[in-house]
C-alpha positions in Angstrom: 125.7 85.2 92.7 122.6 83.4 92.0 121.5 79.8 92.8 118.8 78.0 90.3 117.9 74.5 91.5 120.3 73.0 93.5 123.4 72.4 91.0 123.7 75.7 89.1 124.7 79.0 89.6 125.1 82.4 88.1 128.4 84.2 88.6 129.3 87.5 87.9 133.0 87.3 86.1 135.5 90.1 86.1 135.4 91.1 82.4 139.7 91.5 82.8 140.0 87.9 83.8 137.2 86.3 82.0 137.7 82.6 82.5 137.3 79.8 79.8 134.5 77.9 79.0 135.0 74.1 81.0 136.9 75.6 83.6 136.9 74.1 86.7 135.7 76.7 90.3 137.1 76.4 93.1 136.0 78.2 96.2 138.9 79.4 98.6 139.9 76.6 100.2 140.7 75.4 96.8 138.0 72.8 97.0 136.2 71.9 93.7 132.8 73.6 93.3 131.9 72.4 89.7 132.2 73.6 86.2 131.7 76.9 83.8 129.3 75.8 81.1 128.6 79.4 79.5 129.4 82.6 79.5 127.0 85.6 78.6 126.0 89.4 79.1 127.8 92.1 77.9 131.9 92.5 77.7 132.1 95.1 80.5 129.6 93.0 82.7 130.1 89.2 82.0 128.5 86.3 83.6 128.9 82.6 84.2 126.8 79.5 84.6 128.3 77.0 86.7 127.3 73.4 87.4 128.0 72.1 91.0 129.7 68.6 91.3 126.9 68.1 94.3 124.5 70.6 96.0 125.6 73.9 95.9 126.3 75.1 99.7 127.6 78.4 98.3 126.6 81.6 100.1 126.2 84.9 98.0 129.2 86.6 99.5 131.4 83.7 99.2 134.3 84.1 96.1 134.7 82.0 93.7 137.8 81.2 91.4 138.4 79.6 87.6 141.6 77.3 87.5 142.3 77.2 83.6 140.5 75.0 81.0 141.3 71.5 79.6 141.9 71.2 76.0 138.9 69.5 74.6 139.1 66.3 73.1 140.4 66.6 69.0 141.9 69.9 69.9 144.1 70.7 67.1 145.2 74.1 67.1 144.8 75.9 63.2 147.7 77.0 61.4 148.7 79.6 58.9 149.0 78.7 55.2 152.3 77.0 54.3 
């Protein structure tokens, strides 16, 4: 884990549970940490940025967790053709 500034950080993901973009972190007191706001490097070794609601006060060997994403506004999900 990486800290840039004092609202972002850089995750390292486990590529079998990759997490969705928007997702909200929680650390493990299930407290809200912030937000996943992209996803890069490769499929066996993924990362995540996350923007803190506040100053991040995580340390390095602290674990993080993704609860699932919202729907984004105008979600409509695509069909087949009839």
């Amino acid at each position: 884990m990486s800290t840039l500034g004092s609202r972002m950080l850089i995750i390292q993901c486990e590529a079998s549970q990759l997490p969705g973009l928007y997702s909200d972190v929680t650390d493990r007191k299930m407290q809200t940490v912030g937000k996943i706001v992209d996803i890069f490097g490769s499929i066996k070794n993924p990362y995540a940025t996350v923007i803190c609601r506040g100053r991040c006060d995580i340390q390095p060997d602290d674990k993080l967790y993704a609860k699932g994403a919202p729907e984004p506004k105008g979600y409509r999900p695509v069909h087949g053709k009839k």
